[in-house]
C-alpha positions as CSV (number, residue, x, y, z in Angstrom):
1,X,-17.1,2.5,84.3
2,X,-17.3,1.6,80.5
3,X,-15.1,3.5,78.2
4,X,-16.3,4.7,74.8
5,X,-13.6,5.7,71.9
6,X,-15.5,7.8,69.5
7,X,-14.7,10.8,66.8
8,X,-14.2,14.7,68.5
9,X,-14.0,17.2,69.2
10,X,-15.8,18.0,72.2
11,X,-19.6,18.8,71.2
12,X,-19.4,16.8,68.4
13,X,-22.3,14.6,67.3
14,X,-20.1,11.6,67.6
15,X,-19.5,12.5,71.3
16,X,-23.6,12.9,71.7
17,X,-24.0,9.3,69.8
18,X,-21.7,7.6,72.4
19,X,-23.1,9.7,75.3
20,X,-26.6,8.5,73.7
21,X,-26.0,5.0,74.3
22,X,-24.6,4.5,77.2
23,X,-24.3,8.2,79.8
24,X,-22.3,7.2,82.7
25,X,-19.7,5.6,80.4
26,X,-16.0,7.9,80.4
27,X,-16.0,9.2,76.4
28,X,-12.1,9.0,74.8
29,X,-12.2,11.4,71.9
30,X,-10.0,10.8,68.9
31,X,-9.0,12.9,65.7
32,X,-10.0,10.5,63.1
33,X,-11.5,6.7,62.6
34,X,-8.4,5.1,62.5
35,X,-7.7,6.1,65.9
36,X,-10.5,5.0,67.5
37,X,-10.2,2.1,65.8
38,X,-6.7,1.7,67.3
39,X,-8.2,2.7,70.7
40,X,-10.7,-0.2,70.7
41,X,-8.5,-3.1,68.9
42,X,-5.7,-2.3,71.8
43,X,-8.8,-2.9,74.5
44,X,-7.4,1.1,75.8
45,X,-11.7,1.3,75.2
46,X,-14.3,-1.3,75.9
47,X,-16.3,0.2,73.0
48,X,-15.6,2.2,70.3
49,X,-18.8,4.2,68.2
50,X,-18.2,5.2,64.7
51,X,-20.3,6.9,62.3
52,X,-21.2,4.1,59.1
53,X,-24.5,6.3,57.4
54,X,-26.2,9.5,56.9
55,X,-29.7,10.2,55.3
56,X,-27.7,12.4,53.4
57,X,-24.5,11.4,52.3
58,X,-25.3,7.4,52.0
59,X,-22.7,4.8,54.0
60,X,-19.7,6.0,54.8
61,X,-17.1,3.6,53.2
62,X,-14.1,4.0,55.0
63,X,-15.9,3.7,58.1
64,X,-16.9,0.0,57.0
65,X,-14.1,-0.4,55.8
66,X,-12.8,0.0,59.0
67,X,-15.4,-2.2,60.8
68,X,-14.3,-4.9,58.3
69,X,-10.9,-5.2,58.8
70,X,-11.5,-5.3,62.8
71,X,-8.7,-7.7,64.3
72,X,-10.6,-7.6,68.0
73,X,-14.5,-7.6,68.5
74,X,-17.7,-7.0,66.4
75,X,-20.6,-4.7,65.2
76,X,-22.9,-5.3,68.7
77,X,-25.5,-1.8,68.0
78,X,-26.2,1.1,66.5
79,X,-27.6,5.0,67.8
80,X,-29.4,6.7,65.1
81,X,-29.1,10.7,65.9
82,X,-30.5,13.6,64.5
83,X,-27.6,16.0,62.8
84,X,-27.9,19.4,63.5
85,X,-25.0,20.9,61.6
86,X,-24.4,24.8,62.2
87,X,-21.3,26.8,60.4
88,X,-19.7,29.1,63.3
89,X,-16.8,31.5,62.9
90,X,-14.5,33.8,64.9
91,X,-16.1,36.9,63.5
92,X,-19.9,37.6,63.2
93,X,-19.5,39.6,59.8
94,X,-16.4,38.9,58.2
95,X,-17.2,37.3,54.3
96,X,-16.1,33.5,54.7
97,X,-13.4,32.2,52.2
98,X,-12.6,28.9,53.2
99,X,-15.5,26.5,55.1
100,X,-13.6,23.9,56.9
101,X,-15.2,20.7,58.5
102,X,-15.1,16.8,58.2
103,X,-15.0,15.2,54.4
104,X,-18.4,13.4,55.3
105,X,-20.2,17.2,57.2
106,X,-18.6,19.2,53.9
107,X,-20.8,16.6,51.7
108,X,-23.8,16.6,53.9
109,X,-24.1,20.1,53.7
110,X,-23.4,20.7,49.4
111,X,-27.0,22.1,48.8
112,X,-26.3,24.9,51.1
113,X,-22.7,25.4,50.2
114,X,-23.8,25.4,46.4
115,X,-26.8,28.1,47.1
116,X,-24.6,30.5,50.2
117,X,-21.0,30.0,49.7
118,X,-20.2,29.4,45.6
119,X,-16.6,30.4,45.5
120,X,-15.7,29.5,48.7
121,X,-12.9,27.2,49.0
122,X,-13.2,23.8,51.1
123,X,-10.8,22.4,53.2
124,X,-11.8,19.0,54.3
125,X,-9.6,17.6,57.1
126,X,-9.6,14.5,59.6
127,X,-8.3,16.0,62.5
128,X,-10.8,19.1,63.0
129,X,-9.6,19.8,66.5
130,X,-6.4,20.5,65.2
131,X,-7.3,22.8,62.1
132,X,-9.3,25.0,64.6
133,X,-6.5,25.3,66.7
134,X,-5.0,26.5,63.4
135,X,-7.7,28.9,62.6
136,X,-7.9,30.8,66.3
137,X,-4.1,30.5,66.5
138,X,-3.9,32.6,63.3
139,X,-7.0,34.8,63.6
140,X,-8.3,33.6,60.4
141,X,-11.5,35.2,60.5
142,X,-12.2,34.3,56.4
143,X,-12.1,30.8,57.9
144,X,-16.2,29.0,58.6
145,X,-16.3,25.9,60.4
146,X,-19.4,23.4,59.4
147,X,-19.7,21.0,63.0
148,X,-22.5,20.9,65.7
149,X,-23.6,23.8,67.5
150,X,-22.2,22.6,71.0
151,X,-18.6,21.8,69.5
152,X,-18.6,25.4,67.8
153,X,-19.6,27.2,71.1
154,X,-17.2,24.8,72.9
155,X,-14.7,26.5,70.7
156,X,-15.4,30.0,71.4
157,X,-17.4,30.8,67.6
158,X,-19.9,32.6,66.9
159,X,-22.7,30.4,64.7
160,X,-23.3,32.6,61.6
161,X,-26.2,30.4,60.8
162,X,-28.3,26.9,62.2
163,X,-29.8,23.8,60.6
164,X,-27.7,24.2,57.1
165,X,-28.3,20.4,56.1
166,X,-32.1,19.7,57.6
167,X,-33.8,16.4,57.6
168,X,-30.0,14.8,58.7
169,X,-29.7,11.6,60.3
170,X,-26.6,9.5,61.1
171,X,-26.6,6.1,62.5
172,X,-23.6,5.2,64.4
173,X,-21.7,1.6,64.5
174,X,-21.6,0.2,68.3
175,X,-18.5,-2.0,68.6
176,X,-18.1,-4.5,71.4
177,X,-15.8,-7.6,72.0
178,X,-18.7,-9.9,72.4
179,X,-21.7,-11.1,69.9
180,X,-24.8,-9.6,71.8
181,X,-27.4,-12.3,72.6
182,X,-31.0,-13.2,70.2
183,X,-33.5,-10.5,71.3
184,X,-36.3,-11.0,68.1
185,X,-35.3,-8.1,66.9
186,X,-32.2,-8.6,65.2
187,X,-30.0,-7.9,62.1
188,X,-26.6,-9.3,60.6
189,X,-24.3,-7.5,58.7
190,X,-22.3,-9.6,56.0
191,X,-19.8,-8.3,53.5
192,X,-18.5,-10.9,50.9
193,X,-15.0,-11.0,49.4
194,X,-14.1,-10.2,46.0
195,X,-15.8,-12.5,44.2
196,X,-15.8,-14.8,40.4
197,X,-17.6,-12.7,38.1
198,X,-20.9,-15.3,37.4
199,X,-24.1,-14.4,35.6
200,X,-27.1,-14.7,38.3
201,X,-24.6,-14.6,41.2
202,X,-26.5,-11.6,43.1
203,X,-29.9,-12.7,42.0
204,X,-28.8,-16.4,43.6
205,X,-28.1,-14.7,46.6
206,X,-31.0,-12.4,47.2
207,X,-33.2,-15.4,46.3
208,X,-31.6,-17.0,49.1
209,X,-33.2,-15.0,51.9
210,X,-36.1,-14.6,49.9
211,X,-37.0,-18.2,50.0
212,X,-36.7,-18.5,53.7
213,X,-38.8,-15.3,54.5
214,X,-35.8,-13.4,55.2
215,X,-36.1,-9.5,54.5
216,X,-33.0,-7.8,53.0
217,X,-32.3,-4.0,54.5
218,X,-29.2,-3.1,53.4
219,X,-27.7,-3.7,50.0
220,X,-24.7,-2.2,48.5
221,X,-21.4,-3.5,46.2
222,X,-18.4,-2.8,45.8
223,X,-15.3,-3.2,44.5
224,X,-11.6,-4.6,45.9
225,X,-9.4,-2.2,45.9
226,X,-6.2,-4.8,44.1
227,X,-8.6,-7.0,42.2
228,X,-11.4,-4.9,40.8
229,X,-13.8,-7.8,41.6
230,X,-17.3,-6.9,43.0
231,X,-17.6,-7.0,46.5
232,X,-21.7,-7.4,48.4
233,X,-22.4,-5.6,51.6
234,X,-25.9,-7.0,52.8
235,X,-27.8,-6.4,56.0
236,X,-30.7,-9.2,56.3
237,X,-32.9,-9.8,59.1
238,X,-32.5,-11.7,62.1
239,X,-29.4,-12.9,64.6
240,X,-26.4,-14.8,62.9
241,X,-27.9,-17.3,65.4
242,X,-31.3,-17.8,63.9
243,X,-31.7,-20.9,62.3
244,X,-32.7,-19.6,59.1
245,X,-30.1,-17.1,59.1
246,X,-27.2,-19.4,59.7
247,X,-28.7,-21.7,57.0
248,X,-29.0,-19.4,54.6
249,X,-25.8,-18.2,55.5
250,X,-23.8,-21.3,55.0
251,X,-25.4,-22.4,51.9
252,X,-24.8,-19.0,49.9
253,X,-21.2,-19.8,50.8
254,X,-21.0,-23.6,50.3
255,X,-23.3,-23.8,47.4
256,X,-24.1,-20.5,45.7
257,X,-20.6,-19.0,46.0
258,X,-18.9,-22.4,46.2
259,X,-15.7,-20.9,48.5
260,X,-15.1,-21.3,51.7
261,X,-14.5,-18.4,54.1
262,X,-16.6,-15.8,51.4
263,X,-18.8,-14.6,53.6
264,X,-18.0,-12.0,56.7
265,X,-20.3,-11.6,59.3
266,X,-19.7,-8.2,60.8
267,X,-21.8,-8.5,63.2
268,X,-25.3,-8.6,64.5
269,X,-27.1,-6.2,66.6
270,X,-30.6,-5.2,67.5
271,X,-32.1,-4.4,64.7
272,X,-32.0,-0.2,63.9
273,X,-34.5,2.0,61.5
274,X,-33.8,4.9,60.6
275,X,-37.7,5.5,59.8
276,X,-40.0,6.7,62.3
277,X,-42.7,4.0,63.3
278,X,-46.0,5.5,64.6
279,X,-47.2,2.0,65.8
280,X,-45.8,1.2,69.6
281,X,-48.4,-1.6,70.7
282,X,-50.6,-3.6,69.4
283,X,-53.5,-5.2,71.1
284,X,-55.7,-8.4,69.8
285,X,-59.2,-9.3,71.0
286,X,-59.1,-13.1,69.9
287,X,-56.5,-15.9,71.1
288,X,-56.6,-18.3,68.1
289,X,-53.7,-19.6,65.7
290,X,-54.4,-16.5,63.3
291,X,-53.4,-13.8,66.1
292,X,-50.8,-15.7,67.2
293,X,-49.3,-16.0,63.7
294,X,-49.7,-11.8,63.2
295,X,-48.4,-11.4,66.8
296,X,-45.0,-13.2,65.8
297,X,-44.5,-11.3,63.0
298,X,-45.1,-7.9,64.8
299,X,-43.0,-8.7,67.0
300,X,-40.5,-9.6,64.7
301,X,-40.6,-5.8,63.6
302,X,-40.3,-4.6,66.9
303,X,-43.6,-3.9,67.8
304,X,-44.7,-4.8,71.6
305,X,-48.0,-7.1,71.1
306,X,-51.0,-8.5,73.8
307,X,-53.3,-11.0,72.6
308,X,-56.7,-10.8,74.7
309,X,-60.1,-12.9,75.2
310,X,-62.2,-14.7,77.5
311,X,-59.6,-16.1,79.6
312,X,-56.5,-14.3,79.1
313,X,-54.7,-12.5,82.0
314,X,-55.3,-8.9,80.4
315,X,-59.0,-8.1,79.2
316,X,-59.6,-6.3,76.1
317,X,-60.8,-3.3,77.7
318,X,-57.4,-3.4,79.2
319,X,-55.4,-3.6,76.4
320,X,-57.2,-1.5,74.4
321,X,-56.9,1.3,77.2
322,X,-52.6,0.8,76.4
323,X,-52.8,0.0,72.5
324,X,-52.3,1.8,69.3
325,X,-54.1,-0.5,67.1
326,X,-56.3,-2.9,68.3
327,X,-57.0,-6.2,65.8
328,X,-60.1,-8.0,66.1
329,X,-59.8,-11.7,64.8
330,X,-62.6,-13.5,66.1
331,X,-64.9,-16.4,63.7
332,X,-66.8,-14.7,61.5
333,X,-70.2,-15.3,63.1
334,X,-69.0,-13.1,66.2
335,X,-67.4,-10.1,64.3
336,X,-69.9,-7.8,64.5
337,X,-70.8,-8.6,68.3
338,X,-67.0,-8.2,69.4
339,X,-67.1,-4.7,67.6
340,X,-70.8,-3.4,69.2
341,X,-69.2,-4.6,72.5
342,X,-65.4,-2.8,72.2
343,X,-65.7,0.1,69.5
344,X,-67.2,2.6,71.9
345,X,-64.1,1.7,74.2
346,X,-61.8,3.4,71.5
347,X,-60.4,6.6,71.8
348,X,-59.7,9.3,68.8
349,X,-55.8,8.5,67.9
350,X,-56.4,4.9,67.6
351,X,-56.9,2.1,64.7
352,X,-59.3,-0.3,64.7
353,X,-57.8,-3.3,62.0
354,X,-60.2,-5.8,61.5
355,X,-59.0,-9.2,60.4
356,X,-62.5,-10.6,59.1
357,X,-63.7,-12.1,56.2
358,X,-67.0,-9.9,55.6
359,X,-66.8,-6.3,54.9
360,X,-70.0,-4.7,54.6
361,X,-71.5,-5.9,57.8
362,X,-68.0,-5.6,59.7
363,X,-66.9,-2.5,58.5
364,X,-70.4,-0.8,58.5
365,X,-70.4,-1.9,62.8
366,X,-67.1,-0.5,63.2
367,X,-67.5,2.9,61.8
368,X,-71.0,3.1,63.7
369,X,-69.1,2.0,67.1
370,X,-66.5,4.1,67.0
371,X,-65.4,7.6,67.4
372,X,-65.1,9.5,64.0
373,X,-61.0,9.5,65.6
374,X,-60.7,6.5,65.3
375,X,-59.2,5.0,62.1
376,X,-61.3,1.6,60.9
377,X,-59.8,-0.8,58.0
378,X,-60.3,-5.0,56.9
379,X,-58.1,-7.1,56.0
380,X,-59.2,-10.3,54.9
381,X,-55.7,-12.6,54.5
382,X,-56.4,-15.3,52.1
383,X,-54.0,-17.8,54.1
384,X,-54.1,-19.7,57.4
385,X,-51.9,-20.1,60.6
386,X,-49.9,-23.1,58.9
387,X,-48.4,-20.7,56.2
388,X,-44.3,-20.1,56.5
389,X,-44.5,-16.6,55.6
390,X,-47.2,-14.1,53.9
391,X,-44.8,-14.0,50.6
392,X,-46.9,-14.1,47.5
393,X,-50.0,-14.7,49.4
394,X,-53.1,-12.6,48.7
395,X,-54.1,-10.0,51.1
396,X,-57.9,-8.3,50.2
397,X,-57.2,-4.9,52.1
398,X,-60.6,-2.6,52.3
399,X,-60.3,0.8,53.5
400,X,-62.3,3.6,54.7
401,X,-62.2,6.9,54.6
402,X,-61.0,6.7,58.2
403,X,-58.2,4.8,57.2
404,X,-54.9,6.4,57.6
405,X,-51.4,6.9,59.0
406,X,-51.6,3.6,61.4
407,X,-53.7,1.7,58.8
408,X,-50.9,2.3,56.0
409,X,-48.3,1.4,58.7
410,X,-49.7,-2.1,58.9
411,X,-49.9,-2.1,54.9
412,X,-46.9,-1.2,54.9
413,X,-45.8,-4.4,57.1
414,X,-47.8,-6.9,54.8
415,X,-46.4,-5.5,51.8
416,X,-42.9,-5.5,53.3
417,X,-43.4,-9.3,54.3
418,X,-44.4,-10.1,50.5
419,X,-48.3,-10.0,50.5
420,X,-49.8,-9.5,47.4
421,X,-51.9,-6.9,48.1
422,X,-55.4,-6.0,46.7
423,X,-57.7,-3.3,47.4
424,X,-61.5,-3.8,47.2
425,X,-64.3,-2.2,48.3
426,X,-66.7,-3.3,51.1
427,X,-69.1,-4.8,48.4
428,X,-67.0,-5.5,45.6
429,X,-64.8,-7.6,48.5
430,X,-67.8,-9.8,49.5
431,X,-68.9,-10.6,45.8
432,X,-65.2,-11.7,45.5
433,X,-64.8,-13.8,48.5
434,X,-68.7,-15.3,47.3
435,X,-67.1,-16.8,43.7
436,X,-63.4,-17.3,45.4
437,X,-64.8,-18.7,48.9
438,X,-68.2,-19.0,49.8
439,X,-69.1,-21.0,46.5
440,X,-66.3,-23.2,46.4
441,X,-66.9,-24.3,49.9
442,X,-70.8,-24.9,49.4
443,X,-70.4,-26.9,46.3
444,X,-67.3,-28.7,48.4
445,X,-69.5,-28.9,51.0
446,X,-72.7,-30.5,48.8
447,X,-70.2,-32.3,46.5
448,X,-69.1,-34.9,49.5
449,X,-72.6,-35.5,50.6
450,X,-73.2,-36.4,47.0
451,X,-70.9,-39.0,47.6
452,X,-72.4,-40.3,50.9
453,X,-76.0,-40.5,49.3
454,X,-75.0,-42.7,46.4
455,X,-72.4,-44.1,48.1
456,X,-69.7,-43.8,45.3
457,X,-66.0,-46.0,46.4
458,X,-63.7,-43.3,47.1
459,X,-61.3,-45.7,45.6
460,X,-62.4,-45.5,41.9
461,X,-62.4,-41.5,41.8
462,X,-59.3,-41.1,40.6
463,X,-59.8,-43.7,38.6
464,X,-62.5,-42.9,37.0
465,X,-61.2,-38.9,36.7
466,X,-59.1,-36.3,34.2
467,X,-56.6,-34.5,36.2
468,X,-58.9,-31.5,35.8
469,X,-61.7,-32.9,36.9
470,X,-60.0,-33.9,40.1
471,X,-59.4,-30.5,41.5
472,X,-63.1,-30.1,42.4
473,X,-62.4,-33.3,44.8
474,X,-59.1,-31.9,46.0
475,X,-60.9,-29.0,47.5
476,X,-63.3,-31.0,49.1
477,X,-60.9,-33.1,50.6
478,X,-59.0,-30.2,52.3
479,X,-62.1,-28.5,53.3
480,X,-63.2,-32.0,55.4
481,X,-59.8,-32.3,56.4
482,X,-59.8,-29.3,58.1
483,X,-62.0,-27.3,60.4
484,X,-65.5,-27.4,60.2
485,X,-66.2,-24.4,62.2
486,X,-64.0,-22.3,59.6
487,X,-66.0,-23.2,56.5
488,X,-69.8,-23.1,58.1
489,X,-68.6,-19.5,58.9
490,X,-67.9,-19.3,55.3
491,X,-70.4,-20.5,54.3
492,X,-72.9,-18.4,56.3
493,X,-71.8,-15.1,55.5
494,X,-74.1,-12.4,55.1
495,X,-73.9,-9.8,52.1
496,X,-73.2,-9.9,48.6
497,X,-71.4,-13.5,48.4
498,X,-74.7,-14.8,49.1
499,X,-76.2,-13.9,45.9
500,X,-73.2,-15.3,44.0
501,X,-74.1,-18.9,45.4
502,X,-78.2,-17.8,45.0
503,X,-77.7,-17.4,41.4
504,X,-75.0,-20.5,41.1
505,X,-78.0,-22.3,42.5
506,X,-80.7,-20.9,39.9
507,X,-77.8,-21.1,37.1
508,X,-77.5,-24.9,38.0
509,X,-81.2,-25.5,37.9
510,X,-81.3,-23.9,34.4
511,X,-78.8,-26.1,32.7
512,X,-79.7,-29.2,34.5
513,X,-83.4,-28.5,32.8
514,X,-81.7,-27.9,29.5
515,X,-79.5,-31.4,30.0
516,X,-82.1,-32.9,30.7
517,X,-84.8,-31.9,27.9
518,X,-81.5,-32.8,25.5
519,X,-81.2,-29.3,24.3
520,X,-77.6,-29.6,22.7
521,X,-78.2,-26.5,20.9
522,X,-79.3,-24.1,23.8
523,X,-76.4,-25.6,26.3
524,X,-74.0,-24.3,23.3
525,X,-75.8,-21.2,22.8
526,X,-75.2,-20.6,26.5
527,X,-71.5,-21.5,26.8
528,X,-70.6,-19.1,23.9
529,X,-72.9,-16.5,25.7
530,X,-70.2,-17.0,28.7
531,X,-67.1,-17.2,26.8
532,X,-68.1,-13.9,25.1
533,X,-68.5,-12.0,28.6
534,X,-65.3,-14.2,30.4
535,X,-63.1,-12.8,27.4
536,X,-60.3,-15.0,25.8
537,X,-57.3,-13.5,27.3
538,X,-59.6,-14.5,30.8
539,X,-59.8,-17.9,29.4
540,X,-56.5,-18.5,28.2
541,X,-54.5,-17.5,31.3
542,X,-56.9,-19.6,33.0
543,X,-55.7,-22.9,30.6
544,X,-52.1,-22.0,31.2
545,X,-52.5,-22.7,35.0
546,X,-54.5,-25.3,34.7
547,X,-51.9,-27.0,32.5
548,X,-49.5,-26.1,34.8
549,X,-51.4,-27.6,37.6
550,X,-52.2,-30.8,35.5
551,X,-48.6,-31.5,35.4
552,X,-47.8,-30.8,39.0
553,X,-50.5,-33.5,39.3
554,X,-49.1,-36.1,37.1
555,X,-45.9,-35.7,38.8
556,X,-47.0,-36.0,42.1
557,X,-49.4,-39.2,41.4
558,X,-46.3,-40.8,39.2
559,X,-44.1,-40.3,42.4
């Protein structure tokens, strides 16, 4: 039978934490941290649980400090557990002059301590066991004890009132011997010793994770106790063991730091949140690269995913029977279809995410072929399955009016992964993606066939080009690198982009007839017409990345 070392007295939320996480195991209750500590290090426990943070109250510092200066074992879990503090006493009436609990409860519970009990005197004390011996020993009835319910009533008080700190939530440090296994889900704890003073050191750091996609949870300093030097407590995503981790690991302290031995893993553990997630599973309808790259990242946040299409094992009328929110990532051209066929299979309580391209059409089948239950939003991500990580990429998000807790869940998950997110609406969004797509790609598109009819030598382009000038060719070049299929589905998108590429047509028409009658004064008349409604501040940022991007160029053809 596993042992457990963990804080009492009996009834105490410690005990429920340790009971929490592992029920058939024989709980060892102690008076204070250090003793459990001592329990665990000596191997009289197989694990020890400690309290480390409360909603409340923040981390618990001696508790880490504790965890850091383990000589046996590391940080292998954590139990997050509601806190139901209740203040009891031996006599149902009696005015209370002294409250009595734990440093960390008495803190906890300071709003309702402040408002109820004003001149009441606190006692704070590590060994609460003992001090209620104290009180019942002495009769002290102008004594209140602040503890859980169950460890009160264990004790023989009477609870004078419940729920005195609501909306309380601890999480609890699991200690082991062993590093638990990768499961996906992970997270490290790292504390650094006292370190140089350096200007940029933390900002090195941070940037650090945030170059390799790594999200940072936890961040906190503090200082050495002899030296006064800062000190950085970080929790970051993923298993000591992931490759980026470990990277990212050794080169803050080889490189950034520049001292060996800086960095402390305390451990890592399945990763804990403290918030509550209303998303469980996630279904796709559509097998291609882009639901397999959202699927890794869900899972990467814990959520369970399925993907689903014409040959998979599971049919989408399966997995939408078992899902929360069901994504639909099909080509463009078969949106609507895939929606007509599965909406009606959606039940009220459900999301339908839509990762498309099109709004109008898309959104306006979706919220016909659904149940008014269902919540309907688009997100059109403005990257493609070979991207690292959605950080700084743009996200065109488009809600509805049925748009809400499960759809803000998932915006919350792109934001939280770096997206830069935009919100449009279902007309506005296909205007947009007409100038910042659908055009592009057409004159891309018409641009390289220009080439094949006059059969211009590849060879001499750059040649023969400004830097500028080049970018048009650039684009063409990826888009004919790439997949076909992807751009005609561009390119044949229904709604307002086509206009935009209607009236580029027109437009082009128009000052091809004024080129050619030589009319130098109506092609200047025209430009300033533009550069009025463009605006200079348009304009100018526009110049400063094009500069930018010339000299990427020149450094990359000089190379």
């Amino acid at each position: 039978m596993t042992t457990i070392a963990t804080l009492g007295p009996k009834g105490s939320h410690a005990e429920a934490a340790a009971r929490q996480y592992d029920a058939q195991a024989e709980i060892r209750l102690f008076p204070g941290v250090a003793q459990v500590k001592e329990a665990f290090e000596s191997a009289e426990t197989e694990l020890a649980v400690i309290p480390v943070y409360n909603t409340r109250e923040g981390e618990i510092r001696e508790h880490f400090r504790a965890i850091e200066e383990l000589r046996r074992g590391t940080w292998i879990d954590n139990v997050v557990l509601p806190v139901s503090l209740s203040l009891g006493a031996l006599d149902e009436h009696m005015p209370l002059r002294y409250l009595v609990g734990r440093g960390q409860i008495l803190r906890q519970c300071e709003e309702y301590i402040t408002s109820h009990f004003p001149e009441a005197a606190l006692v704070a004390t590590a060994d609460l066991e003992g001090f209620i011996a104290e009180i019942k020993a002495g009769q002290r009835l102008d004594h209140g004890v602040i503890e859980a319910e169950a460890a009160l009533l264990v004790q023989g008080f009477t609870i004078r009132e419940r729920e005195v700190a609501p909306h309380n939530r601890t999480r609890y440090a699991v200690l082991g011997p062993d590093k638990p296994p990768v499961s996906g889900y992970d997270a490290t704890a790292i504390i650094t010793a006292a370190l140089k003073d350096r200007v940029g050191l933390l900002f090195d750091i941070l940037g650090e994770f945030s170059g390799r996609g790594i999200s940072v949870q936890d961040l906190r300093t503090t200082s050495d106790v002899k030296t006064q030097k800062l000190r950085f407590y970080l929790e970051v995503e993923g298993h000591s063991e992931d490759k980026e981790v470990k990277a990212a690991l050794a080169r803050i302290e080889q490189h950034i730091i520049g001292e060996p031995g800086t960095i402390k893993v305390l451990g890592s553990y399945p990763r804990v949140d403290i918030r509550t997630k209303l998303i469980g599973h996630c279904g796709f309808i559509g097998t291609g690269e882009m639901s397999q790259w959202f699927a890794r990242r869900l899972e990467s946040e814990g959520y369970r995913t399925v993907l689903t299409g014409r040959s998979s094992e599971t049919s989408p009328a399966e997995m939408i029977a078992t899902s929360d929110v069901v994504f639909i990532c099909v080509p463009i051209s078969s949106t609507v279809g895939t929606i007509e066929k599965y909406g009606p299979l959606m039940k009220d309580g459900q999301a339908l995410i839509l990762l498309a391209g099109e709004a109008e059409a898309t959104l306006a089948a979706a919220l016909a072929h659904t149940r008014p239950g269902v919540e309907v939003m688009l997100l059109h991500n403005l990257w493609g399955p070979q991207a690292a990580t959605m950080k700084n990429k743009n996200a065109a998000v488009v809600r509805t009016p049925r748009s809400g807790a499960l759809c803000s869940e998932f915006e919350a998950f792109l934001y939280k992964h770096g997206a830069d997110i935009q919100h449009d609406g279902p007309g506005l969004h296909d205007q947009l993606m007409g100038v910042g797509q659908k055009l592009p790609t057409s004159i891309s598109v018409a641009l390289a066939k220009t080439l094949v009819d006059n059969k211009v030598p590849t060879t001499a382009i750059a040649t023969h080009s400004t830097l500028t000038s080049l970018y048009g060719i650039l684009a063409m070049a990826r888009i004919h690198r790439q997949s076909p299929r992807t751009y005609a589905e561009i390119m044949a998108t229904q709604g307002a982009g086509r206009k935009i590429v209607q009236d580029f047509v027109s437009n082009l028409v128009a000052v091809m007839n004024l080129s050619e009658a030589g009319d130098i004064t109506g092609l200047c008349a025209l430009m300033e017409g533009n550069r009025q409604y463009l605006s200079d501040q348009f304009l100018e940022s526009c110049m400063a990345q094009s500069l930018a991007m010339d000299e990427t160029l020149g450094r990359l053809i000089k190379s």
